[in-house]
C-alpha positions as CSV (number, residue, x, y, z in Angstrom):
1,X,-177.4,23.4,254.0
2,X,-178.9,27.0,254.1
3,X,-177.6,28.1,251.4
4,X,-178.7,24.9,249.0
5,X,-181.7,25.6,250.6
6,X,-181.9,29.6,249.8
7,X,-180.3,29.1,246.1
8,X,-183.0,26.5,245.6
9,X,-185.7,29.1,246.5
10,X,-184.0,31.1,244.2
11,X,-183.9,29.0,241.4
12,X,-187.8,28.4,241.7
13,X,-188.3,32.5,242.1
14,X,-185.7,32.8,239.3
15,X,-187.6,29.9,236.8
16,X,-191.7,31.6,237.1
17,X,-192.1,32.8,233.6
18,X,-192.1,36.6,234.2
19,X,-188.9,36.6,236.0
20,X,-187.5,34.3,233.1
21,X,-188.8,36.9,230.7
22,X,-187.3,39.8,232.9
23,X,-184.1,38.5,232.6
24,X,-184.0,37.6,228.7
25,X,-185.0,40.9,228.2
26,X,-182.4,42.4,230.2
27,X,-179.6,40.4,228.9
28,X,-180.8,41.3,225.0
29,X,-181.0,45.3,226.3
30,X,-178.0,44.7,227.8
31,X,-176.0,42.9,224.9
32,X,-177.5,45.8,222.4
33,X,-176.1,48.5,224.9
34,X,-173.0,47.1,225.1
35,X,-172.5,46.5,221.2
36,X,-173.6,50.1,220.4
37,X,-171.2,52.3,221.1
38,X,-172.3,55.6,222.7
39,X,-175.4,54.8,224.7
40,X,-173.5,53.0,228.0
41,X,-175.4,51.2,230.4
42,X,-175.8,54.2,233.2
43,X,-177.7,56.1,230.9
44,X,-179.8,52.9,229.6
45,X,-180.1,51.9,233.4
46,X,-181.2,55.1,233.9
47,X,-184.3,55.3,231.0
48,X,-185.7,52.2,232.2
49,X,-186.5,53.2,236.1
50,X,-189.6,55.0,235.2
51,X,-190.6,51.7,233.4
52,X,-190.1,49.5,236.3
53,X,-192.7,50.8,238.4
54,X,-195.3,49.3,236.7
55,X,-193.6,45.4,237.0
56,X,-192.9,43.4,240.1
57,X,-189.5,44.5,242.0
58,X,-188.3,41.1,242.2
59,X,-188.5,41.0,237.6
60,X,-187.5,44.7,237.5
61,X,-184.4,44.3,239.8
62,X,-183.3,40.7,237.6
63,X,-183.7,43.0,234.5
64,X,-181.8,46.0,235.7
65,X,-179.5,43.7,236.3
66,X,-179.6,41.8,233.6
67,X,-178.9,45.2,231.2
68,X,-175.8,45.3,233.4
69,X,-174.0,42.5,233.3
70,X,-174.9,42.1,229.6
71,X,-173.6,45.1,228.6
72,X,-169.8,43.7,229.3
73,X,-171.0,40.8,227.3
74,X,-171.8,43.4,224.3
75,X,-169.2,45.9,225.1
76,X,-166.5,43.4,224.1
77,X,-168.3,42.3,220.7
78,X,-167.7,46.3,219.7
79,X,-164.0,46.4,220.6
80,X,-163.3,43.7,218.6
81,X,-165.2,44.3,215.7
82,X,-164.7,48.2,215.4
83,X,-162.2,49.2,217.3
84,X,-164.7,51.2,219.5
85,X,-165.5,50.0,223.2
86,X,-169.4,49.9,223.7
87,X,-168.4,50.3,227.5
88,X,-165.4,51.8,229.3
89,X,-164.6,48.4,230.8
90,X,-164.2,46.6,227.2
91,X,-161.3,49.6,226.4
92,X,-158.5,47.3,226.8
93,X,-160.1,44.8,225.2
94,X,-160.1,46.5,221.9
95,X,-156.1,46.5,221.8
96,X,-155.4,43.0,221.4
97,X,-159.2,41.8,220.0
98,X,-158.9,44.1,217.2
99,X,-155.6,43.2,215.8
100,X,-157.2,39.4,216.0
101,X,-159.9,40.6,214.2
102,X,-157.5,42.5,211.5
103,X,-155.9,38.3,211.4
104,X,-159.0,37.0,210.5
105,X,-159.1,35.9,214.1
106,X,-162.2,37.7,215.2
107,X,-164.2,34.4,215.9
108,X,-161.6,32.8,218.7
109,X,-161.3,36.5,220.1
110,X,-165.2,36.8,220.6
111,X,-165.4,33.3,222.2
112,X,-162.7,33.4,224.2
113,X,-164.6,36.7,225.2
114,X,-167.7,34.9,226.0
115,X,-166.0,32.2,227.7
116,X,-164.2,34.3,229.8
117,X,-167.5,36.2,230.6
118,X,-169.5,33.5,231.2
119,X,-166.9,31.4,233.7
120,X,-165.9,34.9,235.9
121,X,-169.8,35.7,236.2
122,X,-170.7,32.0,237.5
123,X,-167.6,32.3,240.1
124,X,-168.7,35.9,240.9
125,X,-172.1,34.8,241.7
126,X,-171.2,31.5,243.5
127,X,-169.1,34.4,246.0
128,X,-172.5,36.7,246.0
129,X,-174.1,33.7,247.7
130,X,-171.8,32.5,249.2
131,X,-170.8,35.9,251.2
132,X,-174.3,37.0,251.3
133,X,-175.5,35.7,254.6
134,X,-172.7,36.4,256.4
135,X,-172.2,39.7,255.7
136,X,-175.8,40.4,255.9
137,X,-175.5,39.3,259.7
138,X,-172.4,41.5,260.3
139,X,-174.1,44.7,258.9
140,X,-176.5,44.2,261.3
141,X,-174.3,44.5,264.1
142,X,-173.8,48.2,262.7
143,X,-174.8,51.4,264.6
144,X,-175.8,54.9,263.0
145,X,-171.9,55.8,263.7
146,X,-170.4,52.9,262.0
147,X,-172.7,53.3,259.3
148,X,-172.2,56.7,258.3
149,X,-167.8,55.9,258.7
150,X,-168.9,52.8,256.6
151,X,-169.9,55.6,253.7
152,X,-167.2,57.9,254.0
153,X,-164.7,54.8,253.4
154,X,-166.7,53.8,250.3
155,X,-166.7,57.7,249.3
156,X,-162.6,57.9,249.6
157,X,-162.6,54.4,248.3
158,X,-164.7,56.4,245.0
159,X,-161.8,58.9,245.2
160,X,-159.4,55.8,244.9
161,X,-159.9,54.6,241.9
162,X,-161.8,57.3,240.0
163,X,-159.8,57.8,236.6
164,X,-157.7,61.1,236.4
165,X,-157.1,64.0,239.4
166,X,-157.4,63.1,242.9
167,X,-159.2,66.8,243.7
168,X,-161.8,66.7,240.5
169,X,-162.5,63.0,242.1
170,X,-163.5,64.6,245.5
171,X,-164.6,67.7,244.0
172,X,-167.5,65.6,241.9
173,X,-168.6,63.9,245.3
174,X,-168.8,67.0,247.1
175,X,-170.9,68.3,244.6
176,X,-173.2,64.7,244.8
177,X,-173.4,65.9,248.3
178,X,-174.7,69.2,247.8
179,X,-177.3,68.0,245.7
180,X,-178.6,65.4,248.2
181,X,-179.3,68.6,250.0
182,X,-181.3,70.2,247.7
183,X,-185.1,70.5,249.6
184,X,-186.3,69.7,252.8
185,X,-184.7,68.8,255.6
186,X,-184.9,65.4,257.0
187,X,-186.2,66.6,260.4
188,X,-187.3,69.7,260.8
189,X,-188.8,70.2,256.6
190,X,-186.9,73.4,256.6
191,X,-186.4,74.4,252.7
192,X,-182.9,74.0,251.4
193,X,-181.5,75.3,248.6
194,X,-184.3,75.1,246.8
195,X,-184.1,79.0,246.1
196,X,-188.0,79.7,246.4
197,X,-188.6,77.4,243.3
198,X,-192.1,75.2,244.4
199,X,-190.9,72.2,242.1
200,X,-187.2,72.1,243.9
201,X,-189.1,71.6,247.3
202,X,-188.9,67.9,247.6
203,X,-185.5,68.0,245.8
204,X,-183.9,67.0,243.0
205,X,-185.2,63.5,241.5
206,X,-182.2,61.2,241.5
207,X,-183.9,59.7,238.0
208,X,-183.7,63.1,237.0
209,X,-180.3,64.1,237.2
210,X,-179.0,60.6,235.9
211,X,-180.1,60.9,233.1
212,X,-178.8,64.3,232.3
213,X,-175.5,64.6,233.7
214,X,-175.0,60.3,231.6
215,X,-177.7,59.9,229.2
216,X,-178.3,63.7,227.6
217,X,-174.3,64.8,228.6
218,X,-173.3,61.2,226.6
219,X,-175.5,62.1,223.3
220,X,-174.0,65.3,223.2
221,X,-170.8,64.2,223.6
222,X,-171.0,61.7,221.0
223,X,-172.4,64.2,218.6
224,X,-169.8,66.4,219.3
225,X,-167.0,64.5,218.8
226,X,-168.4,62.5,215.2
227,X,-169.6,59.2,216.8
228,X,-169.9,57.4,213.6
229,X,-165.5,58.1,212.9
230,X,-163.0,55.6,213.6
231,X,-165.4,52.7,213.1
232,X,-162.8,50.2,211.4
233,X,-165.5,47.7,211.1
234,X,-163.9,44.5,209.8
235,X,-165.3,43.5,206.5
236,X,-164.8,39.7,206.5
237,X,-167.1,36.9,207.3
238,X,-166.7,36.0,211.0
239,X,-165.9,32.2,211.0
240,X,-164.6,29.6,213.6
241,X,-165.7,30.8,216.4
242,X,-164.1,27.7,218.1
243,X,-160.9,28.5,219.8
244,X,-158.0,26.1,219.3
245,X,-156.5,24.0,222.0
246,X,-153.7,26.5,222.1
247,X,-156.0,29.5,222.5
248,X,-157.5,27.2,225.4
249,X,-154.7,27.0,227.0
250,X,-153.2,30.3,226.7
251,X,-156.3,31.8,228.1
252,X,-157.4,29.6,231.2
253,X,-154.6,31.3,233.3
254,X,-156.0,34.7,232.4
255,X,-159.0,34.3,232.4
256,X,-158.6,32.6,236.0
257,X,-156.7,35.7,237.3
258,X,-158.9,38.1,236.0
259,X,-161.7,36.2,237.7
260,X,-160.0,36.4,240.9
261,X,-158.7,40.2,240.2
262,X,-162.1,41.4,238.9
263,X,-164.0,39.6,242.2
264,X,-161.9,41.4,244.7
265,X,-161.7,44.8,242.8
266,X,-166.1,44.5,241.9
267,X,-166.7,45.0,245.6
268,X,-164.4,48.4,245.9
269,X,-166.6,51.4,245.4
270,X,-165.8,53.9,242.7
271,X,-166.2,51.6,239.1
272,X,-164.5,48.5,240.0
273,X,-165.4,47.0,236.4
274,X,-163.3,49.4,234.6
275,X,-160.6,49.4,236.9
276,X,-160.5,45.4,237.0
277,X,-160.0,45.6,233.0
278,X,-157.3,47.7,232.8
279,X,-155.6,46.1,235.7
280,X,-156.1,42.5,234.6
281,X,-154.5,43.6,231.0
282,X,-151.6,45.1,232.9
283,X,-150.9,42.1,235.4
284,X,-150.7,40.2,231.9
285,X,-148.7,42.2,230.4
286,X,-145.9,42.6,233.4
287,X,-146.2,38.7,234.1
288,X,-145.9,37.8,229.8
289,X,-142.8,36.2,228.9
290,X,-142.6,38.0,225.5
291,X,-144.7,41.3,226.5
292,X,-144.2,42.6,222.8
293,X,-147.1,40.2,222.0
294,X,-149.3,42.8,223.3
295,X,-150.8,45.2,221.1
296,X,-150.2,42.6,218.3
297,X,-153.0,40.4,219.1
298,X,-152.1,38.3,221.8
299,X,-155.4,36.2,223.0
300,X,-154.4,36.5,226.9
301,X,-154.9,40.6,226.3
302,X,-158.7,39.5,225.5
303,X,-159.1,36.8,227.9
304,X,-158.1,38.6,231.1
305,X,-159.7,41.9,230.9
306,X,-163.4,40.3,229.7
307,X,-163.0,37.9,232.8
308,X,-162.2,40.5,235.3
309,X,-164.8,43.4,234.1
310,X,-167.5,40.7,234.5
311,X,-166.0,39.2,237.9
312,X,-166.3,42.5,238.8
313,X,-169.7,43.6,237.6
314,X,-171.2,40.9,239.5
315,X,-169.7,41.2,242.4
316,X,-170.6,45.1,243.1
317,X,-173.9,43.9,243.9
318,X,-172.3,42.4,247.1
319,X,-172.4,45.4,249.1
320,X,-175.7,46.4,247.7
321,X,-177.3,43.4,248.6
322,X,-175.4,43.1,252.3
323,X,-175.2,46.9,253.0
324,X,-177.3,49.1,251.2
325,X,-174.1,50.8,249.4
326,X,-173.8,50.9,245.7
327,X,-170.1,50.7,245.0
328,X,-171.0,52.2,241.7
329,X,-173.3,54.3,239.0
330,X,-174.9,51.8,237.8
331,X,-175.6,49.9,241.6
332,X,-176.5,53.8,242.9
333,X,-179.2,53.7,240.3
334,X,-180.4,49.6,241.3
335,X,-181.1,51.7,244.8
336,X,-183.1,54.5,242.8
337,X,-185.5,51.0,241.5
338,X,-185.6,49.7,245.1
339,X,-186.4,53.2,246.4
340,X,-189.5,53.5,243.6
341,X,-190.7,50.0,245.0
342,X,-190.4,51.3,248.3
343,X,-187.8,48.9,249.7
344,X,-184.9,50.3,252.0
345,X,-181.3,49.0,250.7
346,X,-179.7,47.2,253.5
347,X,-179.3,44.3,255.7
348,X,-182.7,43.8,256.0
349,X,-183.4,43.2,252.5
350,X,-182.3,40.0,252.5
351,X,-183.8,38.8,256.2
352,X,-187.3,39.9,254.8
353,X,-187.2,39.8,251.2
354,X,-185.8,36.8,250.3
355,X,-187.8,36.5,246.9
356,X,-186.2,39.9,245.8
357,X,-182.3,38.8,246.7
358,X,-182.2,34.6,246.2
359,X,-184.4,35.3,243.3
360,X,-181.8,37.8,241.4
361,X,-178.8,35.7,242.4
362,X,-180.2,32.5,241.0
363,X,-181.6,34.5,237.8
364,X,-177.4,35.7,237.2
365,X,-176.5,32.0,236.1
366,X,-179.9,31.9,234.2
367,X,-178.7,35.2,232.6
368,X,-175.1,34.4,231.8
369,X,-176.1,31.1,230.0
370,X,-178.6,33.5,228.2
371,X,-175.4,35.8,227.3
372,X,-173.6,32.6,225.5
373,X,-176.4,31.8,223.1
374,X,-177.0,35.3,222.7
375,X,-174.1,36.9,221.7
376,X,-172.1,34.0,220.0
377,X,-174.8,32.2,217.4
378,X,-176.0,35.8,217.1
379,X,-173.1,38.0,216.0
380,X,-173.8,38.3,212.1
381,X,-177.1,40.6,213.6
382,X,-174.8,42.5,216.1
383,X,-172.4,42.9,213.3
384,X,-175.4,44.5,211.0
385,X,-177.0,46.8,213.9
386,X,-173.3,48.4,214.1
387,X,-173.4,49.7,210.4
388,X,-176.5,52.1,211.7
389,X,-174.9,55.6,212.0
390,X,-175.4,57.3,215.1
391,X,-176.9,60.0,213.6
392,X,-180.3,58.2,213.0
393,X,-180.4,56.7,216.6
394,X,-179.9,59.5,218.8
395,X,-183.3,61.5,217.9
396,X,-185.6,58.6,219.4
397,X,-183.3,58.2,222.3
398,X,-183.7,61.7,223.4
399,X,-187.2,61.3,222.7
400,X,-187.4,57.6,224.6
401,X,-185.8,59.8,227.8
402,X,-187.9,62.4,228.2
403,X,-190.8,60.3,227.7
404,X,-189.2,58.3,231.0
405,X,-188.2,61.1,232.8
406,X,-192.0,63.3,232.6
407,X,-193.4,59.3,233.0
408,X,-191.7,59.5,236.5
409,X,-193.8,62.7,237.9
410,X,-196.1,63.5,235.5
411,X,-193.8,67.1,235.3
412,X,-192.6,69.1,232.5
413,X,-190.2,70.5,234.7
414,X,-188.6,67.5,235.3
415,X,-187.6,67.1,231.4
416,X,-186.0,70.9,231.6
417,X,-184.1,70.0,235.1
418,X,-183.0,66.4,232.7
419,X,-181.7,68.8,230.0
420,X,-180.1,71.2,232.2
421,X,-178.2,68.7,233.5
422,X,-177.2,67.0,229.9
423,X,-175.3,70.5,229.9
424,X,-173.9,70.3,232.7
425,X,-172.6,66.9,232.5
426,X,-171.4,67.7,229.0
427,X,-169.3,70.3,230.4
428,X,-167.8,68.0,233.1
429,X,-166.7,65.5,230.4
430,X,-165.4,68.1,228.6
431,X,-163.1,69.1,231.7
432,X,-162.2,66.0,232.1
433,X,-165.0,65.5,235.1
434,X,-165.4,62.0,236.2
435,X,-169.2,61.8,236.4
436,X,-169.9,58.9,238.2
437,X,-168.7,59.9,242.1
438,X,-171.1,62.8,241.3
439,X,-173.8,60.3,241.5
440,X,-172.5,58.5,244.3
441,X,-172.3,61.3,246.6
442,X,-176.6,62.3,245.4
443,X,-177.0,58.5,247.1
444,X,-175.3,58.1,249.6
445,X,-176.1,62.0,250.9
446,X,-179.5,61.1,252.4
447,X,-178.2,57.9,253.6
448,X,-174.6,59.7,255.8
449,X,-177.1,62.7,256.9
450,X,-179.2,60.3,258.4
451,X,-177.0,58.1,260.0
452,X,-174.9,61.2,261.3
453,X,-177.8,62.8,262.6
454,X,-179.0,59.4,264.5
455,X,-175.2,59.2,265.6
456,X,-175.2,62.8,267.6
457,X,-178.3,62.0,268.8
458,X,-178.0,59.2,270.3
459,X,-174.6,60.2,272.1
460,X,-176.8,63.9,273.0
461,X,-174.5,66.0,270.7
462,X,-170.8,64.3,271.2
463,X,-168.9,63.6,268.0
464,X,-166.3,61.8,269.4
465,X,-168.8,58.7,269.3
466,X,-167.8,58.2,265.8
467,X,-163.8,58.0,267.4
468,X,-164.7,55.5,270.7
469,X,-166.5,53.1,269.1
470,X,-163.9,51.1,267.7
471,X,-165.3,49.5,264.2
472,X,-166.1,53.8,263.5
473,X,-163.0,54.9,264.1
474,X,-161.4,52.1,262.5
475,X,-163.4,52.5,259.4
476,X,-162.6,56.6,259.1
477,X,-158.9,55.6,260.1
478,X,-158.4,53.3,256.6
479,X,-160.4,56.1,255.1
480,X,-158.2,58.6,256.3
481,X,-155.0,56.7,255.2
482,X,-156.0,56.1,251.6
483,X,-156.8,59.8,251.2
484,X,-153.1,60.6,252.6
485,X,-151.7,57.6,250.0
486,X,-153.4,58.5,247.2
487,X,-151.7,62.4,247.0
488,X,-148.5,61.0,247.5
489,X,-146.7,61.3,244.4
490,X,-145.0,57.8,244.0
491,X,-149.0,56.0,244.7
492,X,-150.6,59.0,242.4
493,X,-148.1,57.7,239.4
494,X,-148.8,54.2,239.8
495,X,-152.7,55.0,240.3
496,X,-152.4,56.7,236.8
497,X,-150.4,54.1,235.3
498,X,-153.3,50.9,235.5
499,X,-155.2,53.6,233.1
500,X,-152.7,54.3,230.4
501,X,-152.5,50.8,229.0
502,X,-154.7,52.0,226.3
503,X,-152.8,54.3,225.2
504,X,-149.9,52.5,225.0
């Protein structure tokens, strides 16, 4: 009864008019980012924080969120159309949703999208408030010791599942981890690497280096490699959007695995929504009767990917909301918002702020039944909006950042530190860098020193307390064996092979 009771609550946070406009807002900015290919919802997440601070958490939190799951909405509306994902997790989506679109297919393919969508984000948030509560009350049984092993497993977990080489993995949250450092210290306000410079003496701003190292490093990117080539926009009127009864059926066991594949994988840290996608395609592929269909334009290919990457987008915010960790970017920046609002990610979020986390749940079914009107009826405008070459949008974007970023601190400096980054996050790309356990180390930084220091202090200086209590050492002992299992050869091939799908 408590948690009719709590999703009511929600539902009448969720319904007041701002909160209602928060979240139409973020699923139009969301379904935009996704359909426009080279912007990606990290960097758009990351524009909009300065903007937040001047509305209510509880409507900037539904929008953020909003942008989010929207974006996989969007993303898949590109990959069908063009051939070009508007977001990594709509990649192996394009392979079988193009070749429908090629058949004069594209209006089944982009409902079955949006079906798939909308039924994986309903079960995902049913499981967010369904699992809140309880693991809400377990987090709070956590000490400083079992907190910081608690971050270490979601860092190897990062390591896991980042696309490409084990060490660049660990090497870009080593180097989120050295610039967590960057300032004062926590205790004693000694300067840190902060090299004499006044403006690095209360660190780096998180807003600040997201938006370089994803939003400057991705324009650059894109105008380096010729974002406008390859768009194989198909020219036909988009008709029928209703799927046959074969398409139906073809597609509910899909898009019920990917559901199930995308839930479990969402709550994983290191990009669980792009990893869910390419291993729902490949589960239907191995599984297919006649796996030659694939690549050909075979409707499960569409139907199982779009399920999981939204299962899975929904249910990252699981361990935000019941631990304080972002499993991902994007959830790493949701804890930048909360920070500027001056709420502490954790337990206690949901014990004292119950507006803030019933509220946001509630306003995801709102937002996903926004999604279907939105991006179905709507698609002849979505359609147009991708004929605008990239070379005319990127000026105002650049612009619309570092208008965000000086909003932030009032600082000039802060624009220059934005753009230094763009450069250095370009480079990364270019080296084949995965950026986004970069930004998971900046977070969670703050968060391990603390809980480390709190840990040594409490047991006067004796590490082993993070070995005798037993949920610690359990928790660095699964950490410890996924590092060993991930550099084993046999695991590191079949790690890779969820990933090469696409290429295929």
């Amino acid at each position: 009864m408590e948690l009719f009771a709590n999703l009511a609550h929600g539902f009448v946070v969720a319904f007041s008019p701002i909160n209602l406009l928060m979240c139409l807002i973020g699923a139009l900015v969301g379904t935009l980012v996704g359909v426009l290919p080279g912007i990606g919802t990290i960097a758009t997440v990351a524009m909009l924080l300065p903007i937040t601070f001047g509305l209510p958490p509880v409507g900037a939190l539904i929008m953020l969120a909003g942008i989010y799951y929207g974006a996989q909405y969007g993303g898949s509306t590109t990959s069908i159309l063009v051939n070009i994902p508007g977001e990594a997790t709509s990649v192996v989506t394009a392979i079988d949703g193009h070749q429908m679109a090629k058949q004069g297919r594209a209006g089944p393919a982009l409902a079955i999208a949006a079906i798939g969508s909308f039924f994986a984000g309903c079960v995902a948030t049913v499981l967010i408030a369904v699992l809140g509560a309880p693991l809400t009350k377990l987090a709070l049984a956590f000490g400083p010791a079992e907190y910081f092993s608690l971050m270490v497993l979601g860092l190897i977990f990062a390591v896991v599942l980042a696309k490409g080489s084990v060490l660049k993995a660990i090497a870009m949250i080593v180097f989120g981890l050295l610039l967590s450092m960057v300032g004062s210290d926590i205790e004693t306000g000694a300067s840190r690497m902060a090299f004499n410079i006044p403006e690095l003496a209360d660190g780096l701003g998180f807003a600040t280096v997201a938006m370089g190292v994803f939003g400057f490093a991705e324009i650059i990117r894109n105008l380096d490699a010729g974002a406008e080539m390859n768009r194989d926009l198909v020219q036909q009127k988009i008709t029928g959007l209703m799927p046959t009864r074969k398409d139906l059926i073809d597609s509910t066991p899909p898009i019920l695995r990917g559901t199930v594949l995308g839930s479990i994988l969402g709550i994983l840290p290191g990009g669980g929504a792009v990893i869910a996608s390419f291993a729902a395609y490949t589960l239907e592929k191995k599984i297919a009767k006649n796996p030659s269909r694939f690549g050909r334009g075979a409707i499960e290919g569409v139907a199982a990917p779009e399920s999981a990457n939204n299962a899975a987008a929904q249910t990252s915010f699981i361990p935000l909301l019941t631990l304080g960790i972002p499993p991902n970017a994007v959830m790493a920046l949701m804890v930048g918002a909360m920070t500027i609002h001056g709420i502490v990610p954790g337990p206690q979020v949901m014990q004292k702020q119950p507006d803030l986390v019933w509220g946001m749940i509630a306003s995801m079914w709102i937002g996903n039944l926004m999604l279907i009107i939105i991006n179905l009826p709507l698609v002849g405008i979505w359609v147009r909006l991708l004929r605008v070459p990239y070379r005319l949008m990127f000026p105002s974007i650049v612009i619309f950042c570092a208008i965000g970023i000086y909003s932030v601190n009032n600082a000039p400096v802060d624009v220059i530190l934005a753009g230094v980054f763009g450069l250095v996050g370009y480079w990364l790309i270019k080296h084949d860098f995965e950026p986004a356990p970069l930004l998971l180390g900046m977070v969670l930084g703050p968060l391990m020193e603390e809980n480390l220091r709190r840990a040594l202090l409490i047991s006067r200086g004796d590490w082993s307390v993070f070995l005798t209590r037993p949920l610690s050492a359990a928790l660095l002992a699964i950490a410890a064996f996924l590092l060993v299992l991930t550099v084993l050869p046999a695991l590191r091939a079949k790690r890779d092979e969820v990933f090469t799908e696409s290429e295929n």
